[in-house]
Short mmCIF file of the C-alpha atoms (twelve columns), coordinates in Angstrom:
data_MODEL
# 
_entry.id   MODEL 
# 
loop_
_atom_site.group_PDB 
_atom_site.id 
_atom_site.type_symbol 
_atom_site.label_atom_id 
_atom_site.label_alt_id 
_atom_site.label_comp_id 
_atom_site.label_asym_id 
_atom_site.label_seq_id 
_atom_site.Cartn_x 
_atom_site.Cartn_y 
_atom_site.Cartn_z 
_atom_site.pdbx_PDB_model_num 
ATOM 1   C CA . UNK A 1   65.274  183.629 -29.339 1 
ATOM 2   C CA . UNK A 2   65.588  184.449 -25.640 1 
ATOM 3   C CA . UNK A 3   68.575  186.535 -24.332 1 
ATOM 4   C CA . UNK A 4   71.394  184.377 -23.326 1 
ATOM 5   C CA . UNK A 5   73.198  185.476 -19.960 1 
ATOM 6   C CA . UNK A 6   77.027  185.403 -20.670 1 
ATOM 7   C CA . UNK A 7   79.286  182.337 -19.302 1 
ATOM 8   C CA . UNK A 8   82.280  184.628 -18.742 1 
ATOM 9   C CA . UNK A 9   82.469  188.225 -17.064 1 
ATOM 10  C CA . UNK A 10  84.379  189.778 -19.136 1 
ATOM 11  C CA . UNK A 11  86.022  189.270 -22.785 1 
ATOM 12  C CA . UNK A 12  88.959  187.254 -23.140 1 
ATOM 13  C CA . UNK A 13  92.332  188.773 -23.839 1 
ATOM 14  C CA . UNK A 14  92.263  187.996 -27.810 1 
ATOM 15  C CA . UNK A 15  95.901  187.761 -27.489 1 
ATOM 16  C CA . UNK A 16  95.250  183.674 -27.525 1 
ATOM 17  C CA . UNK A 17  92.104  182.312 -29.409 1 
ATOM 18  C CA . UNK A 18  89.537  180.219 -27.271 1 
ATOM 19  C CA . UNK A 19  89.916  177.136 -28.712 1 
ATOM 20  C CA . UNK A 20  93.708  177.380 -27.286 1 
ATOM 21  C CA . UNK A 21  93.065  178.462 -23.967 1 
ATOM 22  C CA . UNK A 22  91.073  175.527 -23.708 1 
ATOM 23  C CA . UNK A 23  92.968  172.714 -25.097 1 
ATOM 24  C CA . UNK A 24  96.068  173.821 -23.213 1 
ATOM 25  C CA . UNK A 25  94.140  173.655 -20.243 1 
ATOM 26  C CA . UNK A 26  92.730  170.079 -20.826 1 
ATOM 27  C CA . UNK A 27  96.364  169.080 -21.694 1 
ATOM 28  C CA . UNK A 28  97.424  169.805 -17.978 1 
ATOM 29  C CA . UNK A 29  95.326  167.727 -17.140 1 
ATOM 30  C CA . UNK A 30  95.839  165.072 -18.972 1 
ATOM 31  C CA . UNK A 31  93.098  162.552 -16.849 1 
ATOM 32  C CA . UNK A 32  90.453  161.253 -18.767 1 
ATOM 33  C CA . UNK A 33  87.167  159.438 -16.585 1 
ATOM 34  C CA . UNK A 34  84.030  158.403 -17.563 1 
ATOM 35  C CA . UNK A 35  83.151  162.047 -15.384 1 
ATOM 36  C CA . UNK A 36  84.449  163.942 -18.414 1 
ATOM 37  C CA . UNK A 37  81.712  162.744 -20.657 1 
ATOM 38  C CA . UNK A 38  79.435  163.317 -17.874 1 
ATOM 39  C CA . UNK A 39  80.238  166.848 -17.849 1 
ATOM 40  C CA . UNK A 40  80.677  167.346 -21.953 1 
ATOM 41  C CA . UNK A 41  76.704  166.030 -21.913 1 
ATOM 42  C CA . UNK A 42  75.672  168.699 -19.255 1 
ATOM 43  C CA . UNK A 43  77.472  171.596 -20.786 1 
ATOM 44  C CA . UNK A 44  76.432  170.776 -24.078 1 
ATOM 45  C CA . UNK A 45  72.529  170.101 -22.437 1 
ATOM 46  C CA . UNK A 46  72.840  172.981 -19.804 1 
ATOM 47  C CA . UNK A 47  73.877  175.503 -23.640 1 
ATOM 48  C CA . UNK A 48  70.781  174.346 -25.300 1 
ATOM 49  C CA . UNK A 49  72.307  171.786 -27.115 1 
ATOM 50  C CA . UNK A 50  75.779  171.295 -29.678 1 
ATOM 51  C CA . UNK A 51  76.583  173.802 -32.011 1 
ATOM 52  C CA . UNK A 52  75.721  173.521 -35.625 1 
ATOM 53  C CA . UNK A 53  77.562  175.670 -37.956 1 
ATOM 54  C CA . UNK A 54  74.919  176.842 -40.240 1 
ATOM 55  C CA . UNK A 55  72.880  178.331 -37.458 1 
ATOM 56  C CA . UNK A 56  74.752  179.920 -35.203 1 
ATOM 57  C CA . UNK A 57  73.676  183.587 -34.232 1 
ATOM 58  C CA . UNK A 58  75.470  185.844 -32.435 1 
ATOM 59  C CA . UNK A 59  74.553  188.774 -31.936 1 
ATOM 60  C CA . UNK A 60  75.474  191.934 -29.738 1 
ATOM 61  C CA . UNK A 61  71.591  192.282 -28.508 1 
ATOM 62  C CA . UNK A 62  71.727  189.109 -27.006 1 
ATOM 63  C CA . UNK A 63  75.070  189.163 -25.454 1 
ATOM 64  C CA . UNK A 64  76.240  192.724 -24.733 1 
ATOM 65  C CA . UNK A 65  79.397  191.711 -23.085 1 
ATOM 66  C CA . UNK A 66  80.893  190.275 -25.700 1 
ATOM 67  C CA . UNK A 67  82.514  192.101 -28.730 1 
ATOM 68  C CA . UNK A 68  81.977  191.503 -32.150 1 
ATOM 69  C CA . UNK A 69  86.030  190.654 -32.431 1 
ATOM 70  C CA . UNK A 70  85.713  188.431 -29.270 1 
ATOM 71  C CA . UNK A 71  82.244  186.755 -30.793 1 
ATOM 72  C CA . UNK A 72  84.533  186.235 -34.061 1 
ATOM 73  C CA . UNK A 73  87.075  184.068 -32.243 1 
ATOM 74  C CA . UNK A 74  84.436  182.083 -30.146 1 
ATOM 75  C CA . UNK A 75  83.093  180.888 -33.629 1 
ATOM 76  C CA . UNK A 76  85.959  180.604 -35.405 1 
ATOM 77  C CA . UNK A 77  87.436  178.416 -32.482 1 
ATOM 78  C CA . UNK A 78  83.470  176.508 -32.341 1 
ATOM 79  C CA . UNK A 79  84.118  175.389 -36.211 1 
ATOM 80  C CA . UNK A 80  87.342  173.850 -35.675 1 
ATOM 81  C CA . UNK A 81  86.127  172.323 -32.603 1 
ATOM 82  C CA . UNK A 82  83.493  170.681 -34.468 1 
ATOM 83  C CA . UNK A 83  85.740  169.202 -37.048 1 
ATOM 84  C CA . UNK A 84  88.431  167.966 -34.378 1 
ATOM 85  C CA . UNK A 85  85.801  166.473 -32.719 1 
ATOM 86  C CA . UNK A 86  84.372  164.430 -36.187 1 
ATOM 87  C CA . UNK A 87  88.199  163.310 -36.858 1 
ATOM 88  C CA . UNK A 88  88.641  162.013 -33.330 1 
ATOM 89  C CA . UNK A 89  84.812  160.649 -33.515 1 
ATOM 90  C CA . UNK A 90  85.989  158.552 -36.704 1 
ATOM 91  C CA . UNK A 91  89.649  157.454 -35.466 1 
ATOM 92  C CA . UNK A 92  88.008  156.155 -32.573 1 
ATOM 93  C CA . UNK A 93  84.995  154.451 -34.180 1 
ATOM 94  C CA . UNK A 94  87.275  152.591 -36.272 1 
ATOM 95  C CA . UNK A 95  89.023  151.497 -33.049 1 
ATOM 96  C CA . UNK A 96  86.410  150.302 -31.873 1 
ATOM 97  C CA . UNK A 97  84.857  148.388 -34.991 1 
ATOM 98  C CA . UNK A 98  88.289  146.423 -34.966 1 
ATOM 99  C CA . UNK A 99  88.059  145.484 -31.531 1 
ATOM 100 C CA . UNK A 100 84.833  143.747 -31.534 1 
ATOM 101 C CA . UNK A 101 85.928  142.039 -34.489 1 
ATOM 102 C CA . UNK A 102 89.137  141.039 -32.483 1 
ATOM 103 C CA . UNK A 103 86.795  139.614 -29.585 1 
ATOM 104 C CA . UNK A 104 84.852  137.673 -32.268 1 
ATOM 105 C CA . UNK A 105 87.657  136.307 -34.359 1 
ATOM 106 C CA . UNK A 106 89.367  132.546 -33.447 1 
ATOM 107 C CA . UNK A 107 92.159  134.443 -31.750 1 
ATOM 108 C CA . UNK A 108 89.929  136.492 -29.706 1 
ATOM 109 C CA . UNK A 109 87.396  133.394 -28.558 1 
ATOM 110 C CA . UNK A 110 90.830  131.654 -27.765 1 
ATOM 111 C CA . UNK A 111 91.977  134.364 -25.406 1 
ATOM 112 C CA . UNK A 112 92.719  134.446 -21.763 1 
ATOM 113 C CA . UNK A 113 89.271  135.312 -20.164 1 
ATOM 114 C CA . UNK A 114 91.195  138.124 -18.254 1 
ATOM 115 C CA . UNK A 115 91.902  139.474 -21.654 1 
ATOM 116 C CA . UNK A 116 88.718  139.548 -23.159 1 
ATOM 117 C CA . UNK A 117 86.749  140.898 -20.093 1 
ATOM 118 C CA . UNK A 118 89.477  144.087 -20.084 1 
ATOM 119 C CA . UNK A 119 88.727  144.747 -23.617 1 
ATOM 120 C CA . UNK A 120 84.979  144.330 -23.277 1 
ATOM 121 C CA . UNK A 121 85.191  147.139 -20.507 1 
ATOM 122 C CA . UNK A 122 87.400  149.495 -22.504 1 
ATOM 123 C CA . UNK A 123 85.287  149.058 -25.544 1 
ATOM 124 C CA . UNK A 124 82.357  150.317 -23.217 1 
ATOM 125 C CA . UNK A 125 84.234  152.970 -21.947 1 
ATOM 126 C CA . UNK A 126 85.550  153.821 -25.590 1 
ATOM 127 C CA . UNK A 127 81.725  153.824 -27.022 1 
ATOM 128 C CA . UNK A 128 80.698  156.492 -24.017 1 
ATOM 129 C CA . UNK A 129 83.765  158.631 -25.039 1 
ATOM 130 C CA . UNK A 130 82.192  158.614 -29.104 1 
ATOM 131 C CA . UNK A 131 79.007  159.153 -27.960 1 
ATOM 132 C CA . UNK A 132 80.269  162.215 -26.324 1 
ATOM 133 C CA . UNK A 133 81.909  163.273 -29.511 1 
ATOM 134 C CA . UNK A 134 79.249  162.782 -31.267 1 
ATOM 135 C CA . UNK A 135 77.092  165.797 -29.175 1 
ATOM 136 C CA . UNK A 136 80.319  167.699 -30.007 1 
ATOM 137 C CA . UNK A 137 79.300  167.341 -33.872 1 
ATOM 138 C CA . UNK A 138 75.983  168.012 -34.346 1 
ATOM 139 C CA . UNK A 139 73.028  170.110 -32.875 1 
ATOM 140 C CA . UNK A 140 69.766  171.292 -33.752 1 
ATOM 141 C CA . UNK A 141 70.956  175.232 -32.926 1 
ATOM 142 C CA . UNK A 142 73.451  177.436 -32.129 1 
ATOM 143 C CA . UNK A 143 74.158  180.545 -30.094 1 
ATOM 144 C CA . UNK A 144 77.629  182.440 -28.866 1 
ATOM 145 C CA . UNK A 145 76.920  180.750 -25.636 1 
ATOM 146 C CA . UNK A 146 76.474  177.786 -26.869 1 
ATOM 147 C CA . UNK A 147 79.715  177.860 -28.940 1 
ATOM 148 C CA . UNK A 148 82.046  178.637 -26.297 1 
ATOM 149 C CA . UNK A 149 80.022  175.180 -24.215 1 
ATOM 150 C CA . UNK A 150 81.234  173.174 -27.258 1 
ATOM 151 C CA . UNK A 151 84.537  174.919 -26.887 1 
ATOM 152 C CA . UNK A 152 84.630  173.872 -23.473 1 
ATOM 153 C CA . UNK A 153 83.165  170.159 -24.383 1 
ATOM 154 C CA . UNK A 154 86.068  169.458 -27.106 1 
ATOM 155 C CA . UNK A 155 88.547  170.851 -24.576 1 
ATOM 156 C CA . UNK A 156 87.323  168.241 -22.261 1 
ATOM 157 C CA . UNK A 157 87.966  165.792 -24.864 1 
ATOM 158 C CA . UNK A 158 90.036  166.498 -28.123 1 
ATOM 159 C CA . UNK A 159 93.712  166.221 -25.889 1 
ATOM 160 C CA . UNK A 160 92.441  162.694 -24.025 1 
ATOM 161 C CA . UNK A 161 90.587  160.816 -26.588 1 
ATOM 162 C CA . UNK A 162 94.059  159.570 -28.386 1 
ATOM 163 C CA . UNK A 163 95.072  158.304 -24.959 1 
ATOM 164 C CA . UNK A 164 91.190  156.348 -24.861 1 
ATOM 165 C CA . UNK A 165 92.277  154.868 -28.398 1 
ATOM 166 C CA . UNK A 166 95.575  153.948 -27.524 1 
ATOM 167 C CA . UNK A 167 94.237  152.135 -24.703 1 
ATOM 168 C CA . UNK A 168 91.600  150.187 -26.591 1 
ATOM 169 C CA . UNK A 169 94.356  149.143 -29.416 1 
ATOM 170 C CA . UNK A 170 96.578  147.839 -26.349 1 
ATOM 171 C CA . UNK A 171 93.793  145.948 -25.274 1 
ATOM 172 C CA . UNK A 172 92.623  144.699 -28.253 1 
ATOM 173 C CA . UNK A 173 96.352  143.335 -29.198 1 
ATOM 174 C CA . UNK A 174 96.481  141.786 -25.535 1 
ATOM 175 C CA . UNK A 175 93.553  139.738 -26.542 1 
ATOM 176 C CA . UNK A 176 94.853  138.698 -30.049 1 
ATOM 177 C CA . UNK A 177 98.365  137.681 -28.953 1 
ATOM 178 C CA . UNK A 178 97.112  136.194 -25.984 1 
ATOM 179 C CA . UNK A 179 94.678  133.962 -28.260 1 
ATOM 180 C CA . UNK A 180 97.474  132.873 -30.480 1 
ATOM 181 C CA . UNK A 181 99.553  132.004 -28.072 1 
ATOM 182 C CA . UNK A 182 96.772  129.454 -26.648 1 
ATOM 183 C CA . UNK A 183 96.054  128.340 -29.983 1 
ATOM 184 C CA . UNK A 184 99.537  127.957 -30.739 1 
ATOM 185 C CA . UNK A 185 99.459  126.069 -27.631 1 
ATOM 186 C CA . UNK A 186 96.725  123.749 -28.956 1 
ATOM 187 C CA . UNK A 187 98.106  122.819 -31.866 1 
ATOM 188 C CA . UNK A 188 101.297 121.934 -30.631 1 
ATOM 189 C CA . UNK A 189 99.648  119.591 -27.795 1 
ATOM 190 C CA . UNK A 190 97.837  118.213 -30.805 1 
ATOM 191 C CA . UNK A 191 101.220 117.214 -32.758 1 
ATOM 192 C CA . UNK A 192 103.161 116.314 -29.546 1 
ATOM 193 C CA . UNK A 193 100.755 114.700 -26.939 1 
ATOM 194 C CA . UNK A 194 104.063 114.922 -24.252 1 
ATOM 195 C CA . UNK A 195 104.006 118.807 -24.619 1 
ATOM 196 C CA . UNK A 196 102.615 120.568 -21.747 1 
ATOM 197 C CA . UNK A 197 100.233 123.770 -22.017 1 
ATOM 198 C CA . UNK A 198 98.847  125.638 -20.073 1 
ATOM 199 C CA . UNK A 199 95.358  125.447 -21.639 1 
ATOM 200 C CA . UNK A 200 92.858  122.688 -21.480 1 
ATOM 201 C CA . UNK A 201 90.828  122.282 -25.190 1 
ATOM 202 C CA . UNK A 202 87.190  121.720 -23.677 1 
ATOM 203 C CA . UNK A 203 85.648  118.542 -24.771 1 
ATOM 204 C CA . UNK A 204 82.905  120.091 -27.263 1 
ATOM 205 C CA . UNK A 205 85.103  121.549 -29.375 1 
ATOM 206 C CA . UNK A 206 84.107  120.048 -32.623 1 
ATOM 207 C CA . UNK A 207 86.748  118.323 -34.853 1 
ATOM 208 C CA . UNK A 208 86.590  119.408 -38.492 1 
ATOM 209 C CA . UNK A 209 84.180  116.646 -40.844 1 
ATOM 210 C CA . UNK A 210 82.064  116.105 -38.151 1 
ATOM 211 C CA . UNK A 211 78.446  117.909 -36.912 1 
ATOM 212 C CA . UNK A 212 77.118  117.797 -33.147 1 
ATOM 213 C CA . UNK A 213 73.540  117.114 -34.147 1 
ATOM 214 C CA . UNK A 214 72.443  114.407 -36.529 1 
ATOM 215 C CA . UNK A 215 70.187  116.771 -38.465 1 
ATOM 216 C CA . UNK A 216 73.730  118.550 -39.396 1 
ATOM 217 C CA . UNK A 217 75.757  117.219 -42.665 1 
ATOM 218 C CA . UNK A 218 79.447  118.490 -42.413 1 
ATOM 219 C CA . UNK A 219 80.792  119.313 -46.144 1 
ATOM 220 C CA . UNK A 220 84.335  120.439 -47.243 1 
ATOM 221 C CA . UNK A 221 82.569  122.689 -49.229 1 
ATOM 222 C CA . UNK A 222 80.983  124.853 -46.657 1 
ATOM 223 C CA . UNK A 223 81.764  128.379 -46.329 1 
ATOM 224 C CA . UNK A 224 84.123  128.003 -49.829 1 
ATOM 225 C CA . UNK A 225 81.748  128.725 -52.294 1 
ATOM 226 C CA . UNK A 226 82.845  130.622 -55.485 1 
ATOM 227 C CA . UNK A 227 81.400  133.943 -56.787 1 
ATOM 228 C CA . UNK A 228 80.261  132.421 -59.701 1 
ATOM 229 C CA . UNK A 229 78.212  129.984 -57.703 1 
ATOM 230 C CA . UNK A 230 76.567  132.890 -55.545 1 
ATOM 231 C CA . UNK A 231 74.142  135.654 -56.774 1 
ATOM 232 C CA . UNK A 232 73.528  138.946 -55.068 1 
ATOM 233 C CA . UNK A 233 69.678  138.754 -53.343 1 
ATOM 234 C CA . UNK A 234 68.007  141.798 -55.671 1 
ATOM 235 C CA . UNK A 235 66.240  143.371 -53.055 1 
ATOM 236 C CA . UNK A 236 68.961  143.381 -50.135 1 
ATOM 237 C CA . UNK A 237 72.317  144.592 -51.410 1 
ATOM 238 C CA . UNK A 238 75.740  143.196 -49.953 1 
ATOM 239 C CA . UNK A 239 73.873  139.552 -49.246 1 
ATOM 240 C CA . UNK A 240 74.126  136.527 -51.292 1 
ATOM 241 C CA . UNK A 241 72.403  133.302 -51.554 1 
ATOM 242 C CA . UNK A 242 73.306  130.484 -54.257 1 
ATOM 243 C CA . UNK A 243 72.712  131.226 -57.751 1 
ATOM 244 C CA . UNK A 244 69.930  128.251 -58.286 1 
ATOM 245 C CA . UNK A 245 67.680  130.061 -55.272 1 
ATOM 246 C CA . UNK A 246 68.040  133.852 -55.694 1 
ATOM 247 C CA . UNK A 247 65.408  133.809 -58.626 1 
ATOM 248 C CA . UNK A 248 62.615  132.143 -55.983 1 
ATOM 249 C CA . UNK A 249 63.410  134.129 -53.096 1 
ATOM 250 C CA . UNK A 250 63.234  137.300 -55.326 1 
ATOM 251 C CA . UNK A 251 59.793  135.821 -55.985 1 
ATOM 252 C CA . UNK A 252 58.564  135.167 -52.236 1 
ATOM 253 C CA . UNK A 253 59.517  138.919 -51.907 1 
ATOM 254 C CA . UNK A 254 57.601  139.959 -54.831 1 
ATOM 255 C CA . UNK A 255 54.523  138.295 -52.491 1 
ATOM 256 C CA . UNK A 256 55.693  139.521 -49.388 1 
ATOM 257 C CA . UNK A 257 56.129  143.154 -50.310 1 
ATOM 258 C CA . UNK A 258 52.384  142.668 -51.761 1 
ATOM 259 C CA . UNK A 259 51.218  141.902 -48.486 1 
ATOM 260 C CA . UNK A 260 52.972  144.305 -46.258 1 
ATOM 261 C CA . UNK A 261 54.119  146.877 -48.464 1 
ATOM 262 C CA . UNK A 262 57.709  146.373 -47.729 1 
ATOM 263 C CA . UNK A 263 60.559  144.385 -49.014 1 
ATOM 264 C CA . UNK A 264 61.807  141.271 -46.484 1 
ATOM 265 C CA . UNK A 265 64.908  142.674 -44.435 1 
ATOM 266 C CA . UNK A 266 67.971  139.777 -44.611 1 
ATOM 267 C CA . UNK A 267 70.091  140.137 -41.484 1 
ATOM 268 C CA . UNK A 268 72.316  137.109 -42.433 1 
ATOM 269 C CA . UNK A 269 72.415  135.144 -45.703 1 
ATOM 270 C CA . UNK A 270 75.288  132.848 -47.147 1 
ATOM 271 C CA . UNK A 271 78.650  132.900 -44.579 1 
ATOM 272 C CA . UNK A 272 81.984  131.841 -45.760 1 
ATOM 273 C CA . UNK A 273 83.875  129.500 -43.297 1 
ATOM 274 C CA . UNK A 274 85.976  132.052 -41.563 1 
ATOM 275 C CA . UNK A 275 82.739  133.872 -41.189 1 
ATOM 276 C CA . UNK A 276 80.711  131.021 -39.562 1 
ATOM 277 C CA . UNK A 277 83.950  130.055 -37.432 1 
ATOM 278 C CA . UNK A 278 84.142  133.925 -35.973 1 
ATOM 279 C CA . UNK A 279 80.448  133.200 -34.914 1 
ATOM 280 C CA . UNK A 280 80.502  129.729 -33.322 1 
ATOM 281 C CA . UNK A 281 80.684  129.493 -29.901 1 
ATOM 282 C CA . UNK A 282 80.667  125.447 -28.298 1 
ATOM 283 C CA . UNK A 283 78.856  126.360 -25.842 1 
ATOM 284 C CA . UNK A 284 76.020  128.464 -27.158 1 
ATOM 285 C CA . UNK A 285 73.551  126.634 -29.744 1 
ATOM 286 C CA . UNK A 286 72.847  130.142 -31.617 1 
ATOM 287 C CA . UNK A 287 75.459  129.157 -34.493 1 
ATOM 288 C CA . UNK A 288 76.310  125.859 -35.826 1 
ATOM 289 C CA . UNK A 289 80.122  124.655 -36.352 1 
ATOM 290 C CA . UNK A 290 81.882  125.701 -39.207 1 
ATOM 291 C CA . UNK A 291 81.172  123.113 -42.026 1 
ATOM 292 C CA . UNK A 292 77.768  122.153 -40.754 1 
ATOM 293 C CA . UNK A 293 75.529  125.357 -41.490 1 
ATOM 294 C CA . UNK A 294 72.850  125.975 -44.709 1 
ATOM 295 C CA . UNK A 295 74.360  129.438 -44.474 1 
ATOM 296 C CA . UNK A 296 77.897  128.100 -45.538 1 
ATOM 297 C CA . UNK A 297 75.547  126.490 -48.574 1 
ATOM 298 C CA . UNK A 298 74.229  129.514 -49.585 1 
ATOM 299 C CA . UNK A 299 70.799  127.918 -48.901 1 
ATOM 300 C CA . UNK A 300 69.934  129.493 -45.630 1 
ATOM 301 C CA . UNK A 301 68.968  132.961 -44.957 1 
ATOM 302 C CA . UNK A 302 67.832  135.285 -41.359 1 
ATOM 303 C CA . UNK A 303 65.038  137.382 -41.727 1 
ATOM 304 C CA . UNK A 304 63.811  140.449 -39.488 1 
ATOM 305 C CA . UNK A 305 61.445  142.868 -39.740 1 
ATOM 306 C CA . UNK A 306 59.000  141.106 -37.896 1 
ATOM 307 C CA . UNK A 307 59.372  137.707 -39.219 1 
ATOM 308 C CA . UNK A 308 62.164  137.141 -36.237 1 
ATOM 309 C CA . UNK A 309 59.163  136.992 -33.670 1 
ATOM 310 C CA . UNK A 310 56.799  133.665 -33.611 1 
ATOM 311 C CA . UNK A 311 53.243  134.425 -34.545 1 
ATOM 312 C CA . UNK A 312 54.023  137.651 -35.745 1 
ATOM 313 C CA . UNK A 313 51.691  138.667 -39.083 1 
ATOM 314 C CA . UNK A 314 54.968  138.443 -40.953 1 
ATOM 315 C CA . UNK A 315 56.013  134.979 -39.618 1 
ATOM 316 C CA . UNK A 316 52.704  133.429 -39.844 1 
ATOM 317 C CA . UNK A 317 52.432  134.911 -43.470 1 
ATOM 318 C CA . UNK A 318 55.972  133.693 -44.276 1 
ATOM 319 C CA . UNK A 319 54.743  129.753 -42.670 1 
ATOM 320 C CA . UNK A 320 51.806  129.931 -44.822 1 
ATOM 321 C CA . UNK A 321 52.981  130.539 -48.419 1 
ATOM 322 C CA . UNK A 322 57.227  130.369 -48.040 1 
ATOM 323 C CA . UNK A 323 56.789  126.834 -49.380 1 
ATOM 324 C CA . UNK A 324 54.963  127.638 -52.372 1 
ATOM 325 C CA . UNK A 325 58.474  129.981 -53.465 1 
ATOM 326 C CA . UNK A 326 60.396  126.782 -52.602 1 
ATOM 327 C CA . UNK A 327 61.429  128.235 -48.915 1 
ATOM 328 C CA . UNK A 328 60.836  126.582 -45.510 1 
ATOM 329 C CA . UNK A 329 61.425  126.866 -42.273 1 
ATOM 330 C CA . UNK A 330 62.666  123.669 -40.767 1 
ATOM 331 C CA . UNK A 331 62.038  121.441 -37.816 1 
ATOM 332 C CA . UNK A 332 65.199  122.112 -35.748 1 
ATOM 333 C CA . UNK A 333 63.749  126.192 -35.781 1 
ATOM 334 C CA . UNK A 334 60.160  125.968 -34.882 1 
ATOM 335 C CA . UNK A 335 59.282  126.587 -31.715 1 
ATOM 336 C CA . UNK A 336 59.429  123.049 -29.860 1 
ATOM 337 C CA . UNK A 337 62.647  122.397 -31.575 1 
ATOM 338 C CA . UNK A 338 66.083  121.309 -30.582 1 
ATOM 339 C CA . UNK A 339 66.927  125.762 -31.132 1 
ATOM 340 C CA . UNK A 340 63.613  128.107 -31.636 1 
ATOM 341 C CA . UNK A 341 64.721  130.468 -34.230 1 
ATOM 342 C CA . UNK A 342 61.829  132.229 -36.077 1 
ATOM 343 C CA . UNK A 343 64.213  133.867 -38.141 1 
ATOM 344 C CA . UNK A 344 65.959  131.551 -40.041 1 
ATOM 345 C CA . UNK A 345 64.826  130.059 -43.573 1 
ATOM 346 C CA . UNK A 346 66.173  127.970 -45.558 1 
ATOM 347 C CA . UNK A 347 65.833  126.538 -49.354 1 
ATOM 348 C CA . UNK A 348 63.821  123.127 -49.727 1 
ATOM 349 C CA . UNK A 349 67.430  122.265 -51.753 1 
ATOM 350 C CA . UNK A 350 68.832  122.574 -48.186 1 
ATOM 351 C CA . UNK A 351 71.097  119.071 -47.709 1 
ATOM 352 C CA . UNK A 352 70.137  118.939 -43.922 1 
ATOM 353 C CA . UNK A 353 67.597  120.607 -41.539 1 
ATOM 354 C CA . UNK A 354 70.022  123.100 -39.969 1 
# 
């Protein structure tokens, strides 16, 4: 390992540990910019990487200036930097998992547009922040030097990361409550035609029992299926198709994994209402309207590894013997339809084309 030159000239007075210094220093601060996780990546980079606690080596050959004691509290204050960092790196993942749901959910497609396009920039601010945090908690080697950089990384970080979640919660409650209100809005313009809103509904909003495309059949019992009535797909855990159809598409796997050596990846499979309402959008044709989808039958199902890409080996094999395991791909999807989607397949039980 080559000798390391030291980042400080002298010891520190041990009278206060590193990992203090440094996170009283960051707390007069108090400013977080997207230029801090600029400058946690080059530290970390410039030390050779993050630290990792299993491998760090110091040693008074390589870094003469520093004493064992001092060395001591530089790694001491590196391992509870590390795990900070992982807490903060999990608070604020969560965060951010709930507000991309919130964008996604009825309330959230219902919000102001103002609303949504704030949180959509603090979620991208919030994702550089965990990606920082992340090179805080794991490395592929670690010196003295490069302890006190990840010192001086979670520093950086650790005080100003609660005020980068608080901001993406505010946001993300701007955009729900600003949703409801509209929707709230809506439905009382609905039961009062003299009340005035301050919303307009657009016109392709689609009322519930109907479809927007005559190859659609709206049913009441969309996206309410019971568990009793769905079966887990055996070779992709956590998705579900309908009971009658698991045992076939098992099958077509059986064949598939024959051919390429792999079992088919499911992206998407059955969707309960709420589910299917979170996705649709009137004005994109990439999900139908709750009520009107196969995947709300349990019928349909999206498939990836290759299969999502016309004339892929995958897709082609899929086109050529899907139909034999009683699975098709239908009109609406190929690629002159009304909406190309090589991915999606569907059960020749399907009640409509979608």
């Amino acid at each position: 390992m080559p000798t390391q030159t030291p980042l400080w000239p002298e010891p520190p007075t041990p009278r206060t540990s590193p990992r203090r210094g440094h996170r009283a220093s960051a707390r007069r601060s108090r400013r977080w910019t997207v230029g801090v996780v600029v400058a946690v990546a080059s530290a970390l980079l410039g030390a050779g990487g993050a630290y990792a606690l299993d491998l760090l080596e110091p040693g008074p050959a390589q870094e003469p200036a520093v004493t064992a004691g001092v060395s001591a509290d530089v790694v001491a204050g590196a391992e509870a930097a590390v795990i900070e960092s992982a807490r903060l790196r999990t608070d604020l993942t969560t965060a951010l998992d709930h507000a991309r749901a919130a964008l996604k959910s009825p309330d959230g497609r219902a919000a102001d547009k103002a609303a949504r396009s704030a949180l959509a920039t603090v979620i991208d601010d919030a994702e550089r922040v965990a990606t920082a945090l992340g090179a805080v908690t794991t490395a592929p080697s670690g010196t003295v030097a490069e302890a006190a950089a990840v010192l001086e990384a979670s520093a950086a970080l650790d005080d100003d990361v609660p005020a980068v979640a608080d901001t993406l919660r505010e946001a993300t409650d701007a955009v729900i409550a600003s949703g409801r209100q509209v929707r709230s809005e809506r439905a009382a313009a609905a039961a009062d035609p003299g009340t005035v809103t301050t919303d307009t509904t657009p016109d392709d909003i689609t009322p519930a029992g109907t479809c927007p495309e005559p190859d659609q059949v709206w049913s009441a019992e969309n996206g309410h299926l019971s568990s009793s009535e769905l079966a887990q797909i055996p070779f992709a855990p956590g998705h579900y198709v309908r009971a009658d159809v698991a045992g076939k598409l098992a099958a077509l796997n059986d064949a598939y994994v024959e051919q390429f050596g792999v079992d088919m990846t499911i992206n998407s499979s059955y969707r309960t209402y709420a589910e299917q309402e979170s996705l649709y959008d009137p004005s994109s044709k990439t999900a139908a309207p709750p009520g009107c989808s196969n995947h709300g039958t349990g019928l349909a199902v999206d498939i990836g590894g290759g299969v999502q890409a016309f004339g892929s080996a995958q897709y082609d094999w899929l086109k050529a013997n899907a139909e034999a395991y009683g699975w098709v791909h239908p009109p609406f999807a190929e690629p002159s339809g009304r909406n190309p989607e090589p991915w999606h397949w569907q059960s020749v039980l399907a009640p409509n084309s979608y």
